[in-house]
C-alpha positions in Angstrom: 135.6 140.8 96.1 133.6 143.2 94.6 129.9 143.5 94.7 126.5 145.2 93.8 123.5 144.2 95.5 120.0 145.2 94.9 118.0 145.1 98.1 114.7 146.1 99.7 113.8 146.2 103.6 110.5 145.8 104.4 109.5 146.5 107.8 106.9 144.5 109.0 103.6 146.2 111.4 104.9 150.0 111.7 102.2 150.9 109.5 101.9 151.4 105.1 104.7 154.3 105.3 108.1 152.8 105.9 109.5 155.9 104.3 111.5 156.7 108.0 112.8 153.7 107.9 114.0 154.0 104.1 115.7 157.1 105.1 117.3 155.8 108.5 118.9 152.7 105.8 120.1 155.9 103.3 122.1 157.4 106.1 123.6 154.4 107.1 125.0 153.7 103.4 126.0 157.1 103.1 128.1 156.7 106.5 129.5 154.3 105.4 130.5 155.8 102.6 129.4 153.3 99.9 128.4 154.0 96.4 124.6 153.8 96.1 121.5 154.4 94.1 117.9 154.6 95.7 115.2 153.4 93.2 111.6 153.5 94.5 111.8 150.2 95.2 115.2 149.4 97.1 118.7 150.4 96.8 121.6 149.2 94.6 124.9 149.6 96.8 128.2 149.0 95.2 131.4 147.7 97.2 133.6 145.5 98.9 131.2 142.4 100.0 132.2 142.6 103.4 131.4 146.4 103.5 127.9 146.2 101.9 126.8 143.2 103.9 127.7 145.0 106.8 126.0 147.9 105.7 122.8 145.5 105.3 122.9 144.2 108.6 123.3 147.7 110.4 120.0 148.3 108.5 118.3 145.5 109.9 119.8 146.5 113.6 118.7 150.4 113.0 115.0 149.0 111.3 114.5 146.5 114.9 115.8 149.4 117.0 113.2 152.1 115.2 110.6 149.0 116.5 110.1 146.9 114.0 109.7 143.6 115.2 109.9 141.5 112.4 111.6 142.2 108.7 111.3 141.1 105.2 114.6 141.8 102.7 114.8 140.5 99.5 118.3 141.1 98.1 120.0 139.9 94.2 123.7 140.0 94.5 126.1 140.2 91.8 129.9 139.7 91.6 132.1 139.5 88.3 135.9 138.1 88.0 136.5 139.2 85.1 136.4 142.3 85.2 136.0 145.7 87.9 132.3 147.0 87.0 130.1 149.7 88.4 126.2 150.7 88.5 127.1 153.1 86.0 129.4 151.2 83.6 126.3 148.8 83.8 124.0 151.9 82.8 126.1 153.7 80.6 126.5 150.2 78.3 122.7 150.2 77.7 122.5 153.7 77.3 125.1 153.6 74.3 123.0 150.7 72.9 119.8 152.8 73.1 121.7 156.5 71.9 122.6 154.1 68.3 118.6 153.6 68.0 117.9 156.9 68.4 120.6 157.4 65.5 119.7 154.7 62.9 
């Protein structure tokens, strides 16, 4: 099954940056070769479920090993059967809706 998931790891005590820890998640979504989008408050990964979750859990295990002790994710999940859809079908169907204001 097919799924996007907006999530956000918060490492808890390393201190107010967590940008290293941000960046160590990136690489592991890129290695795994995943379609994803970093916003400046999470990432939206595209996939096959079992894929992205595993992707989230190697994050966790790479956020503990970096010393983290504790860790807060907040994650939204979304899955369609009716039909294959991406981040950017998603975006480009608003976009089109917003280009016919700019027309009108």
């Amino acid at each position: 099954m097919q799924v996007m998931v907006d999530f956000c790891v918060v490492p808890i005590g390393v201190g107010v940056s967590v940008s290293p820890h941000v960046a160590e998640c990136e690489r592991i979504i890129r290695d795994a070769g995943l379609n994803a989008h970093l916003h400046p408050y999470g990432t939206v990964i595209e996939g096959e479920w079992d894929a992205v979750f595993a992707v989230v859990k190697r994050c966790h295990e790479r956020v503990h090993a970096m010393g983290a002790r504790r860790i807060s994710t907040s994650m939204r999940v979304g899955t369609r059967t009716d039909k294959q859809q991406t981040m950017d079908d998603k975006l480009n169907s608003v976009r089109t809706l917003l280009a016919r204001d700019q027309d009108s």
